[in-house]
N, C-alpha and C positions, 0 to 999 in steps of 0.2 A: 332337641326334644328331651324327653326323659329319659333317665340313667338306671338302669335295676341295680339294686343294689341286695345285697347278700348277705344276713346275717346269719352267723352258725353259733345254734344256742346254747350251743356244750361250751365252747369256746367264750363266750359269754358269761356263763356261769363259771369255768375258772377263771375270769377277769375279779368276778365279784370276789370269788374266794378269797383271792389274792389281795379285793382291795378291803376284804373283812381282817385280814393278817395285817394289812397295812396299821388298818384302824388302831387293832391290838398293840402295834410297835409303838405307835404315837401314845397310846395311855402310856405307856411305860416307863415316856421319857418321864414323865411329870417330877419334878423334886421335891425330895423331903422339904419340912417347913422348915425353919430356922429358928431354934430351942435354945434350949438350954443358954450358954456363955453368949449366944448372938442376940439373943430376944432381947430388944430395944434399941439396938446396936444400927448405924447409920446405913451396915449393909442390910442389915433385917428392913431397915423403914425402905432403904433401895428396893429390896425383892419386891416389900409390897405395894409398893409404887409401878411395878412392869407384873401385872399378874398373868403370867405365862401360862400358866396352869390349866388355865380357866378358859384361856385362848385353844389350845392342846384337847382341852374336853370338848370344844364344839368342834373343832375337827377332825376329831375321834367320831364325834356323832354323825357330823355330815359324811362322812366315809363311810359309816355303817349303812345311813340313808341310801347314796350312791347303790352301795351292793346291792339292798334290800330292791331300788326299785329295777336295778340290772338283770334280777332273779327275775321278779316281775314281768320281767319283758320276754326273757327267756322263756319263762313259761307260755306268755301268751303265744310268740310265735314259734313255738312248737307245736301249740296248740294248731294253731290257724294251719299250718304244715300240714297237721295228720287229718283233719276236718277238709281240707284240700285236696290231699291225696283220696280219700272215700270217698268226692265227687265225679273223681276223674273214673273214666272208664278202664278195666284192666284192658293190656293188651294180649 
């Protein structure tokens, strides 16, 4: 039969936190372009033949997504929580 399952919303929300920090690390890595003495340079036409960068921003993005609908969720079922408990009769 069916399994309950249990999610704790605080604990959810510092998932997301964390995966919003992640996000921030991954912008970070991004590298400088390649100027000056390298610009035309076999390693420069290399870099922009593997655009890394550009891969690193969308998931940056899809991370930020992840959180954003992590929060999302968190909210609802706390919501559902406290709209549950003011059904229930006190004891």
């Amino acid at each position: 039969m069916g399994e309950n399952t249990r999610v704790d919303p605080d604990r959810l929300r510092d998932l997301a936190d964390r995966v919003t920090a992640a996000a921030a690390e991954v912008t970070e890595l991004r590298q400088p372009e390649l100027t000056g003495g390298l610009a035309g340079s076999a390693v420069a036409a290399a870099a922009a033949r593997q655009p890394v960068g550009a891969r690193l921003d969308e998931i940056a993005a899809e991370l930020l997504d992840w959180a954003a609908a992590a929060r999302a969720a968190a909210d609802g079922l706390a919501e559902v929580d406290r709209l549950t408990a003011e059904r229930l009769p006190a004891r």
